[in-house]
VEXTORFI-876587 format. One record per residue (C-alpha): residue number from 0; residue in three letters; x, y, z. Coordinates in Angstrom, 1 decimal. Last residue first. Example, Ala and Ser with C-alpha at 12.3 -4.5 7.8 and 13.67 -1.06 7.14 Angstrom:
BEGIN
(1; 'ser'; (13.7; -1.1; 7.1))
(0; 'ala'; (12.3; -4.5; 7.8))
***
This chain:
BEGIN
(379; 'unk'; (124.3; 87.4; 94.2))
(378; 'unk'; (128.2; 86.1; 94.4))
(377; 'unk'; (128.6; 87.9; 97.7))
(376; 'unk'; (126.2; 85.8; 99.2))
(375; 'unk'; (128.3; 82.9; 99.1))
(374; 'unk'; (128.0; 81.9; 102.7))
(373; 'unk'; (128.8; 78.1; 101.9))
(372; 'unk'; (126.0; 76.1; 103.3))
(371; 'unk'; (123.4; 76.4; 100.0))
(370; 'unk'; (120.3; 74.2; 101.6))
(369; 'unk'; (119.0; 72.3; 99.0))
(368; 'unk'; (115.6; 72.2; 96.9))
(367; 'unk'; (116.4; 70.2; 93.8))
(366; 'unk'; (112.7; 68.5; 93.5))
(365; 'unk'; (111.2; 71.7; 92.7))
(364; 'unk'; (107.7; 72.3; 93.7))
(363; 'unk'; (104.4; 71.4; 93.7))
(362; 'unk'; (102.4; 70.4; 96.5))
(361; 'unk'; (103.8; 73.1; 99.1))
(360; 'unk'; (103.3; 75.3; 96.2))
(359; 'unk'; (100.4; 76.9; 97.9))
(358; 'unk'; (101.7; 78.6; 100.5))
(357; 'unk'; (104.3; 80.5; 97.8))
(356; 'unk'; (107.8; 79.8; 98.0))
(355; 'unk'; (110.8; 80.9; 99.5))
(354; 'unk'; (112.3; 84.3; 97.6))
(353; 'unk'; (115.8; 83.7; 98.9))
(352; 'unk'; (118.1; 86.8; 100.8))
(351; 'unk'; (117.0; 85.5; 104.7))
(350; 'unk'; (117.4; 81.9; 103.6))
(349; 'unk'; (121.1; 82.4; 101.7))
(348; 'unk'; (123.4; 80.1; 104.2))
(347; 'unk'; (120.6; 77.5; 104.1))
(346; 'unk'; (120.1; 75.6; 107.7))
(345; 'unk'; (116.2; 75.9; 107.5))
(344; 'unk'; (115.5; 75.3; 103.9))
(343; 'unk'; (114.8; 72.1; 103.6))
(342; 'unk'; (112.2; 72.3; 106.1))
(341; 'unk'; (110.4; 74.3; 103.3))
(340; 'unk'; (110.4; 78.0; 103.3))
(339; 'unk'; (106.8; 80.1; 103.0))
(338; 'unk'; (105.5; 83.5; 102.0))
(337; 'unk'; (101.8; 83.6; 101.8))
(336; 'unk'; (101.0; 86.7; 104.2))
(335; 'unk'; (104.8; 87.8; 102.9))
(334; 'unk'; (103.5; 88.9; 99.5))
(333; 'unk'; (106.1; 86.9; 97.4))
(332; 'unk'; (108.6; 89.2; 95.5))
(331; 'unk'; (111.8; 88.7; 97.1))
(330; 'unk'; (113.8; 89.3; 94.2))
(329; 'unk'; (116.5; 87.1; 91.7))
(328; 'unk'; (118.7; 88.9; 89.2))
(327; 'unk'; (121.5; 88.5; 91.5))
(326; 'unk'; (121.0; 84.6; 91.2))
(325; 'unk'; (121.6; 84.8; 87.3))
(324; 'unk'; (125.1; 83.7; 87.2))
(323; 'unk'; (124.6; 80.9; 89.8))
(322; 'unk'; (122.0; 78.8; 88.1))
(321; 'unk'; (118.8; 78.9; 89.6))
(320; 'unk'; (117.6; 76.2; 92.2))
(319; 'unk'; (119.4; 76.4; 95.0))
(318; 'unk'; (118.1; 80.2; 94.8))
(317; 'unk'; (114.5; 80.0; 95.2))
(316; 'unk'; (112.4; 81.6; 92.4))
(315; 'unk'; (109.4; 83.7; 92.7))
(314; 'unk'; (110.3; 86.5; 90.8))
(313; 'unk'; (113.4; 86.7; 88.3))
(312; 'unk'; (114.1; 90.2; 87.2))
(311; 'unk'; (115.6; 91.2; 83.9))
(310; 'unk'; (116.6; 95.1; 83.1))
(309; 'unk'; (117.9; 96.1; 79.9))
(308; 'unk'; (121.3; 97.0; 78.7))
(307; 'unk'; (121.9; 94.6; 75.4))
(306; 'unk'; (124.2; 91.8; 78.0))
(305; 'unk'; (121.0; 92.5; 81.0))
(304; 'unk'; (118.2; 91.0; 78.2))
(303; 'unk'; (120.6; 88.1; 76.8))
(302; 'unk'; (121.8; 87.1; 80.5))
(301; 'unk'; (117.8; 86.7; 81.2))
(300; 'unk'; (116.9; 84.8; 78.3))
(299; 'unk'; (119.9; 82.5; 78.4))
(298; 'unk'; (119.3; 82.0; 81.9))
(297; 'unk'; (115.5; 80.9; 81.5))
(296; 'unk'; (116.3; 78.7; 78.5))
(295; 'unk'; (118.9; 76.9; 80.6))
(294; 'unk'; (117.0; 76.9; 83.9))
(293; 'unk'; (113.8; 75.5; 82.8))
(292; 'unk'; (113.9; 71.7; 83.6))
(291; 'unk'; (115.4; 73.2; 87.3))
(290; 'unk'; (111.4; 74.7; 87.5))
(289; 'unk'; (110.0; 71.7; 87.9))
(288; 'unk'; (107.5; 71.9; 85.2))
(287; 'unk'; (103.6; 72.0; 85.4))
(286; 'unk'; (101.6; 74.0; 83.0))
(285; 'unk'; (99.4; 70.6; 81.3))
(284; 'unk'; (99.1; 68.6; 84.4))
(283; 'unk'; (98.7; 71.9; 86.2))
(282; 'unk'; (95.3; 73.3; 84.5))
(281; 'unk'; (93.0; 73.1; 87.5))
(280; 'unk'; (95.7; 74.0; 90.0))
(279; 'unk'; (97.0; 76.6; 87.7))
(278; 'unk'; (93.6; 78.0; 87.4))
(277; 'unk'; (93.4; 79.0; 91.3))
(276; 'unk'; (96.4; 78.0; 93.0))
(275; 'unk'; (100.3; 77.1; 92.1))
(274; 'unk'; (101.9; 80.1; 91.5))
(273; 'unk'; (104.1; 79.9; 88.6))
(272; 'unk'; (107.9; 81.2; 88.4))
(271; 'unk'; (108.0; 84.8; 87.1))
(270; 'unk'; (110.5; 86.2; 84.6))
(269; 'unk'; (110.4; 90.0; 85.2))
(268; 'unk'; (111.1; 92.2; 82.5))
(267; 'unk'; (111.6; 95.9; 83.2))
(266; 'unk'; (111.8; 99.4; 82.5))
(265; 'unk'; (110.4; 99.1; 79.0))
(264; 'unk'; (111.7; 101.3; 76.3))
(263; 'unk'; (113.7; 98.9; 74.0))
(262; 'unk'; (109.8; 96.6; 73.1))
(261; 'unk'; (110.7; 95.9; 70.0))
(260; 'unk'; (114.1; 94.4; 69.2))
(259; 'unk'; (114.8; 93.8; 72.8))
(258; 'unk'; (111.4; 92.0; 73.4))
(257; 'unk'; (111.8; 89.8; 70.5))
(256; 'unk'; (115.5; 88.7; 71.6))
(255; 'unk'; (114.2; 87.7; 75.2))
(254; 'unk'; (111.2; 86.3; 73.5))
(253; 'unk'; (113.8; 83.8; 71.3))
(252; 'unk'; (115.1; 83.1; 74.4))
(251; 'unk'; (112.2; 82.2; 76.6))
(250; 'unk'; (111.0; 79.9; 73.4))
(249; 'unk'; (110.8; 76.7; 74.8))
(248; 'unk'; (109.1; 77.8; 78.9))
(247; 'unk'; (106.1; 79.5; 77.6))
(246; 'unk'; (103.5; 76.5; 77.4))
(245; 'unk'; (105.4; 74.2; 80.1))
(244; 'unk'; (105.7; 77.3; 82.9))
(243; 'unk'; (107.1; 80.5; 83.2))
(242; 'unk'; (105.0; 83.4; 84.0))
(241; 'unk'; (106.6; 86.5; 81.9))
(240; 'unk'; (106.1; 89.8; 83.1))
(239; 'unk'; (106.8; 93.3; 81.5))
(238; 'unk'; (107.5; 96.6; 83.3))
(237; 'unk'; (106.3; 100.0; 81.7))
(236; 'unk'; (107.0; 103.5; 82.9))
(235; 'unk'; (104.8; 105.8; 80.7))
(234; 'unk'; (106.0; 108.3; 78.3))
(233; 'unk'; (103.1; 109.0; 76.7))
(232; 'unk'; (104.1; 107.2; 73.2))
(231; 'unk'; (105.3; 104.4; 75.4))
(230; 'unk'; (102.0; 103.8; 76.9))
(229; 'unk'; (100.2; 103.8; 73.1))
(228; 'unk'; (103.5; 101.3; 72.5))
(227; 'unk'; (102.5; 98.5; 74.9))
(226; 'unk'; (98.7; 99.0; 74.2))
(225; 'unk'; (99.6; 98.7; 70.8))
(224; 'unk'; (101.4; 95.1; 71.9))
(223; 'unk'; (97.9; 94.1; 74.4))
(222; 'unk'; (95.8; 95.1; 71.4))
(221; 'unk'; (98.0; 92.6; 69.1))
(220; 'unk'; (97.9; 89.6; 71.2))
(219; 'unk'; (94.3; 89.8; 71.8))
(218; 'unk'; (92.5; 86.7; 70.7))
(217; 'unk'; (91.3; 85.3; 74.1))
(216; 'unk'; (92.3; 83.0; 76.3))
(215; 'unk'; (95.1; 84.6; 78.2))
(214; 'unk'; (97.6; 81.3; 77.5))
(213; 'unk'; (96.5; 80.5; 73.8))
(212; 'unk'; (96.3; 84.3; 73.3))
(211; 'unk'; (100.1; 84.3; 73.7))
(210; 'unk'; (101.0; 80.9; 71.7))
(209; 'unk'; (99.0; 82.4; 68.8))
(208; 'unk'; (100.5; 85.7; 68.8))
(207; 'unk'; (103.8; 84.2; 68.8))
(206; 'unk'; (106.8; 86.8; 71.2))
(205; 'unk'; (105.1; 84.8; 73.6))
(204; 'unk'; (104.0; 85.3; 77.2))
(203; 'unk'; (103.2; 88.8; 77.8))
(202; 'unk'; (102.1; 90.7; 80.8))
(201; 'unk'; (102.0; 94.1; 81.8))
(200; 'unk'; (103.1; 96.3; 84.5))
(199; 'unk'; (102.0; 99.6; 84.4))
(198; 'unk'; (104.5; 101.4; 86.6))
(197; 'unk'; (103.6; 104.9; 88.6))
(196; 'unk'; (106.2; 107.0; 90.0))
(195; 'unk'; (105.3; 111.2; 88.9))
(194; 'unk'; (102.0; 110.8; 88.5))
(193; 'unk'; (100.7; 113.2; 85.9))
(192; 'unk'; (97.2; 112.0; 86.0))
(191; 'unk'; (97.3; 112.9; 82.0))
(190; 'unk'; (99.4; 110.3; 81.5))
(189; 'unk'; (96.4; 107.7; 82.5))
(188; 'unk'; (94.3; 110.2; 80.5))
(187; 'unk'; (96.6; 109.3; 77.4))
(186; 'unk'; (96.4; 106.3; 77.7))
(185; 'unk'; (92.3; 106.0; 77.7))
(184; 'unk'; (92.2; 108.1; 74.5))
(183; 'unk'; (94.9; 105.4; 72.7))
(182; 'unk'; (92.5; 102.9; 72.3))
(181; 'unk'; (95.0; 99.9; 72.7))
(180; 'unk'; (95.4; 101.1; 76.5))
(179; 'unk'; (92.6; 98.8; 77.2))
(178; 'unk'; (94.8; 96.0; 76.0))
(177; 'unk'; (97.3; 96.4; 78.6))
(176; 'unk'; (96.9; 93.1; 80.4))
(175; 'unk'; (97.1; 95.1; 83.6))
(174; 'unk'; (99.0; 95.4; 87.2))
(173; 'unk'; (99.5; 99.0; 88.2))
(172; 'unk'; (102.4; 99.6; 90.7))
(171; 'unk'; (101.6; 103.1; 92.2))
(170; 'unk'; (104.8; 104.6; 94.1))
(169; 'unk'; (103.7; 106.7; 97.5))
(168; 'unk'; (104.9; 109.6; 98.8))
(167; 'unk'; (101.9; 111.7; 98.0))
(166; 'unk'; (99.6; 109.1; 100.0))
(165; 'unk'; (96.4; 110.8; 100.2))
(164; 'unk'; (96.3; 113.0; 97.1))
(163; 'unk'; (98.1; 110.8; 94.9))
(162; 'unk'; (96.1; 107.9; 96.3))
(161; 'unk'; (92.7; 109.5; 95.4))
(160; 'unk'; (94.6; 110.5; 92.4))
(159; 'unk'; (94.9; 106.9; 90.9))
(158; 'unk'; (91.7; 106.0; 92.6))
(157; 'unk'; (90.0; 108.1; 90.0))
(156; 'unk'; (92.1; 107.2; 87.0))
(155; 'unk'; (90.5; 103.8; 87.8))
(154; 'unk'; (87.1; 104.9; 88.3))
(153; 'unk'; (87.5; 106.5; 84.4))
(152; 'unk'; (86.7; 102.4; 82.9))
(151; 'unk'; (86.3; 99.9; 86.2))
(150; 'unk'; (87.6; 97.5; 83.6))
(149; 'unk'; (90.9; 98.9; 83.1))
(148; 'unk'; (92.0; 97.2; 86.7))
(147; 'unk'; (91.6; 93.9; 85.1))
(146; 'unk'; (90.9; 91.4; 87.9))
(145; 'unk'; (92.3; 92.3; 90.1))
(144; 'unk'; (95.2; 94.6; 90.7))
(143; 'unk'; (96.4; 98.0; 91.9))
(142; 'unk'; (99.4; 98.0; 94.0))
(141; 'unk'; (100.4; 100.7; 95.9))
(140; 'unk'; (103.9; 101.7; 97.3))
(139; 'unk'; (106.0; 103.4; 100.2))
(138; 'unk'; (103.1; 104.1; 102.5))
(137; 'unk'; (103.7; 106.6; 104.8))
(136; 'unk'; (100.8; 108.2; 105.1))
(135; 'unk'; (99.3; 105.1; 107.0))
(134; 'unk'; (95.9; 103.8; 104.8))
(133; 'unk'; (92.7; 104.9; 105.9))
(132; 'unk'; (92.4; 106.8; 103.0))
(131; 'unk'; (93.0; 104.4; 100.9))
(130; 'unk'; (90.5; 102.1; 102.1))
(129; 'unk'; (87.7; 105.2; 101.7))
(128; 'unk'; (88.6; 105.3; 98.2))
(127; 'unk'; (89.3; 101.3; 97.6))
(126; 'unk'; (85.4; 101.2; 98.7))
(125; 'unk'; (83.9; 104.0; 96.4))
(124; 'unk'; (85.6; 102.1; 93.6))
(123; 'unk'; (84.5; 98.6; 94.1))
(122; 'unk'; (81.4; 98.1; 92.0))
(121; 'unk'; (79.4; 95.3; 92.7))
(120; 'unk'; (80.2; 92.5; 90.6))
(119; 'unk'; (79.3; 90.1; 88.0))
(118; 'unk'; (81.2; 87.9; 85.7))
(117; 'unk'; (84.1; 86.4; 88.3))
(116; 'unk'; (87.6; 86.5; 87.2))
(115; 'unk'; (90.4; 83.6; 88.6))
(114; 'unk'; (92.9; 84.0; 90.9))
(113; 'unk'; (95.6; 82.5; 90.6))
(112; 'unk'; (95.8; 82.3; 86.8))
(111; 'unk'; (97.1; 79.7; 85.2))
(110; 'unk'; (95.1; 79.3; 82.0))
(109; 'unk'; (94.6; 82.8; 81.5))
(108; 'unk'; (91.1; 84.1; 81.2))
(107; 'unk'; (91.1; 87.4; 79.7))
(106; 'unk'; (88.6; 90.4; 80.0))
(105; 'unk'; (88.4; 90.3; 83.3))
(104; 'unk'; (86.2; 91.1; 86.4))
(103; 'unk'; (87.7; 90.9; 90.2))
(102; 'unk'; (88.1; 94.9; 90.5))
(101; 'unk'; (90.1; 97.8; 91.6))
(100; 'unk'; (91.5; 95.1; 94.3))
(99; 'unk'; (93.3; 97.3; 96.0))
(98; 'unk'; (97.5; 96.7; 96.9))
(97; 'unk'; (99.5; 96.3; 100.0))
(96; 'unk'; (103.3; 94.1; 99.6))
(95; 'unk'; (105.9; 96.2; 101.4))
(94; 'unk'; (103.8; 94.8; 104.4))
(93; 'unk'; (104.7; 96.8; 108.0))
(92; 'unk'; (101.7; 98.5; 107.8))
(91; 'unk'; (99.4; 95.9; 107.0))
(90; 'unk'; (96.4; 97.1; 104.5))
(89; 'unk'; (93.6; 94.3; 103.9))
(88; 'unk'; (93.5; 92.6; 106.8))
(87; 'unk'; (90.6; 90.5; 106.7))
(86; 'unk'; (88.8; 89.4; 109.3))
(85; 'unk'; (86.2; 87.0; 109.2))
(84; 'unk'; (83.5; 86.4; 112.5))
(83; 'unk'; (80.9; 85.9; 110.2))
(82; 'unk'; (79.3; 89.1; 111.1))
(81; 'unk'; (82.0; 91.2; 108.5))
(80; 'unk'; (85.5; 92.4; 109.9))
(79; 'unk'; (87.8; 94.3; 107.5))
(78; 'unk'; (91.1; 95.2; 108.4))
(77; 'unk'; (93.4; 98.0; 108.4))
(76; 'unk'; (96.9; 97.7; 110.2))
(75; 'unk'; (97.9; 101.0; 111.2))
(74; 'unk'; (98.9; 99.5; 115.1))
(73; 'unk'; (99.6; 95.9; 114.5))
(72; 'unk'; (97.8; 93.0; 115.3))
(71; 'unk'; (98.7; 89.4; 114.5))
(70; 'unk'; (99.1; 89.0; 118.3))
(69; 'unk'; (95.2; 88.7; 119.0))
(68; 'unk'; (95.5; 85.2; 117.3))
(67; 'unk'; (92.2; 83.3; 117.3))
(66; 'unk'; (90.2; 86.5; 117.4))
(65; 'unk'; (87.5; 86.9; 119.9))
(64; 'unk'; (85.7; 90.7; 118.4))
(63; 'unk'; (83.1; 92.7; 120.1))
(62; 'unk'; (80.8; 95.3; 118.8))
(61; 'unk'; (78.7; 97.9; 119.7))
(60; 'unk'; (79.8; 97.3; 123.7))
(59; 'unk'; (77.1; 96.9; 126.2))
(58; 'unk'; (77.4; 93.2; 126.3))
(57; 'unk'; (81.2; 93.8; 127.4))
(56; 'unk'; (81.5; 91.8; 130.3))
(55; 'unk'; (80.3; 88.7; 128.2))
(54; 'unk'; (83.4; 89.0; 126.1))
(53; 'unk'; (86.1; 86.6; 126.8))
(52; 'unk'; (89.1; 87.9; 126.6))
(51; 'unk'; (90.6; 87.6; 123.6))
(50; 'unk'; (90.5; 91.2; 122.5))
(49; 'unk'; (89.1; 93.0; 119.1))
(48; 'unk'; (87.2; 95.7; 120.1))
(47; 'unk'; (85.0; 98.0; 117.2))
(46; 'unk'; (83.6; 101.4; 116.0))
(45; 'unk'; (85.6; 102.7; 119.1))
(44; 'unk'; (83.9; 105.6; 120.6))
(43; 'unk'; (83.9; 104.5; 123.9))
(42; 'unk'; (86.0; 101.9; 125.8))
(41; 'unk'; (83.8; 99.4; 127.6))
(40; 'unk'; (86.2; 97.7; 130.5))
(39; 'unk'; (87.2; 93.8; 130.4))
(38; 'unk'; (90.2; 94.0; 127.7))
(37; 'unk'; (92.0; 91.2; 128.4))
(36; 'unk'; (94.8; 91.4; 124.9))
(35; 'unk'; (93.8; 95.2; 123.2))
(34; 'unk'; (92.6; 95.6; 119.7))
(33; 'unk'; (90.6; 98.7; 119.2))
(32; 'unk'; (89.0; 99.2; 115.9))
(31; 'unk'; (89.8; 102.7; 114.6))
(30; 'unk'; (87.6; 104.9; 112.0))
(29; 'unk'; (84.7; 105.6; 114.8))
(28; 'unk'; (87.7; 107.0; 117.5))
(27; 'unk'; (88.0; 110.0; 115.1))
(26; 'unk'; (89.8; 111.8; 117.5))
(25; 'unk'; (91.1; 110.8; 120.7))
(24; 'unk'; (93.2; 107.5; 120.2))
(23; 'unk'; (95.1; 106.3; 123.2))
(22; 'unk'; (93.6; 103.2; 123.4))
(21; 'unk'; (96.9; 102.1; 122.8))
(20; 'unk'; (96.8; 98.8; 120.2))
(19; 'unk'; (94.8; 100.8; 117.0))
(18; 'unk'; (93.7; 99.4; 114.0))
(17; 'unk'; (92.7; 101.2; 111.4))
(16; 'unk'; (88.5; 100.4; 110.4))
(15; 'unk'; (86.6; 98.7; 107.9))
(14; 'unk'; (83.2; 96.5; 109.6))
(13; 'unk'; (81.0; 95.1; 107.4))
(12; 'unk'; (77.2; 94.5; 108.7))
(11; 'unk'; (75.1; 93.6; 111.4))
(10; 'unk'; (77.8; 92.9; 114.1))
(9; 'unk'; (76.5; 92.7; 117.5))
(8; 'unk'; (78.7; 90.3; 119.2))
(7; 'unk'; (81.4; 88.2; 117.0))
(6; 'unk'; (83.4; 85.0; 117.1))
(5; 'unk'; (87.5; 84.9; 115.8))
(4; 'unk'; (88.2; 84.1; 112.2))
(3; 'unk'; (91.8; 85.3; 110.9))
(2; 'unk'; (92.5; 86.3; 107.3))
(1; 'unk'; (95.7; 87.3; 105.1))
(0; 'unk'; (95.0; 88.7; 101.8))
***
């Protein structure tokens, strides 16, 4: 989630509020934070100003807010501000990239993930519901992440129509293990929210048991694949995700092949190059590989999936790199608060259609990033 810091007046506790810009709001002025460059008069109502004028003339005010970049704004943002001074925008209007964090507890520990589980937590739930309805009505999608989403238990189905209600227009992208939906009660009250555009997307990282609980640490190979078919039996939209790197890299084929032959009814499988933060950063001498070293098993597992009818994605990837036959499979799927380019990039014909990279893989990435100067765009 993006953050700015600016200095604070008055604030005792959290702050979540939907940014306004005109000052023109007339009802509900407590649920709006107004952000306005020089603002030297009180406004009233407000449950907090964000300007960067200095703030002395508005003692009187409830709160007062000195970000470091008052542009950043936009009206139906929705930030959080606590007495530190932190804000932390945790809905952006013009994103295609908002989720909740249903929770930060989870049941696996994967070796490269970005952001990794605490034990203890407060719960969440009654949060997310007042954050979603702060969100703009026309939100295209929803994320809900962690953590393990499952792990709130029947809160989750809650939030689910929270944002039903809120947000009709809205598709719900539900990130989870999937081994919750092993008991087969708890899938069918997902179904039973009748949605009409969610995805579970789950992932899975060897068609080996072994290899798979190797990466997630812990033994659940087995509950994540009932999981799989318990959401099948109901009619759920599942996507699958592969993170690539030097444990699951060999046998991308082979899982290609496994995943046609048993998982048929999944919407999607998205090959995922690794985001270096988090657990990957502990763990990279023993994940890392530039992801040209990959290319062959990751085309032939890709090109084998859309030959037999199904429907391979490839997140995170720049363009130079990949081979040209699978390009088109490539999507911009970086949140943009932590998409990048590299200098490299600047003069490439494909920049505006390329994935970039994540802010943290300014340390590690390919060595074969070059601009592509022939407008080939047609080919992806």
């Amino acid at each position: 989630m993006r953050q700015l810091t600016g200095t604070t007046r008055n604030i005792d506790s959290d702050i979540l509020a939907r940014v306004t810009t005109n000052g023109k709001i007339i009802r509900n002025r407590n649920k709006y934070v107004l952000v306005q460059k020089d603002l030297r008069n009180k406004p009233l109502g407000y449950v907090a100003v964000i300007t960067d004028h200095e703030v002395v003339s508005l003692k009187a005010c409830s709160v007062a807010v000195q970000p470091e970049n008052i542009a950043e704004f936009h009206d139906g943002d929705v930030v959080l501000i606590n007495p530190n001074g932190e804000i932390i925008f945790l809905y952006e209007k013009k994103s295609l990239h908002n989720a909740i964090l249903a929770t930060e507890r989870c049941n696996h520990r994967c070796i490269m993930c970005p952001q990794p589980p605490i034990a203890q937590e407060r719960d969440k739930t009654d949060f997310n519901i007042e954050l979603i309805s702060l969100f703009d009505k026309s939100t295209k999608e929803v994320g809900i992440t962690g953590g393990e989403p499952t792990l709130i238990g029947d809160n989750l189905f809650k939030i689910i129509k929270h944002i039903q209600k809120e947000l009709p227009g809205a598709a719900i992208s539900l990130l989870s293990n999937g081994v919750k939906f092993a008991d087969k009660s708890f899938a069918l009250k997902l179904a039973q929210c009748r949605h009409s555009d969610l995805q579970i997307d789950i992932p899975l990282f060897s068609d080996i048991a072994e290899e798979h609980n190797a990466v997630v640490g812990a033994k659940t190979f087995y509950k994540t694949v009932q999981g799989l078919y318990n959401l099948a039996l109901f009619r759920q939209k599942i996507g699958l995700r592969v993170v690539i790197h030097k444990k699951t890299y060999k046998r991308l084929p082979q899982f290609a092949d496994y995943i046609y032959h048993n998982f048929p009814f999944v919407s999607q499988v998205a090959f995922i190059q690794m985001e270096t933060t988090g657990l990957a950063k502990e763990n990279i001498a023993d994940l890392w590989i530039d992801p040209y070293d990959y290319n062959e098993e990751l085309r032939q597992a890709v090109l084998l999936l859309a030959d037999r009818g199904m429907n391979p994605y490839i997140y995170n990837a720049q363009l130079c790199v990949l081979p040209e036959d699978v390009r088109k499979y490539a999507m911009q799927s970086i949140s943009d608060w932590k998409d990048i380019y590299l200098p490299e990039c600047e003069n490439c014909s494909l920049k505006g259609q390329c994935g970039g990279f994540f802010e943290s893989n300014r340390e590690h990435h390919s060595e074969h990033i070059k601009p592509i100067i022939n407008d080939i765009s047609h080919d992806i």
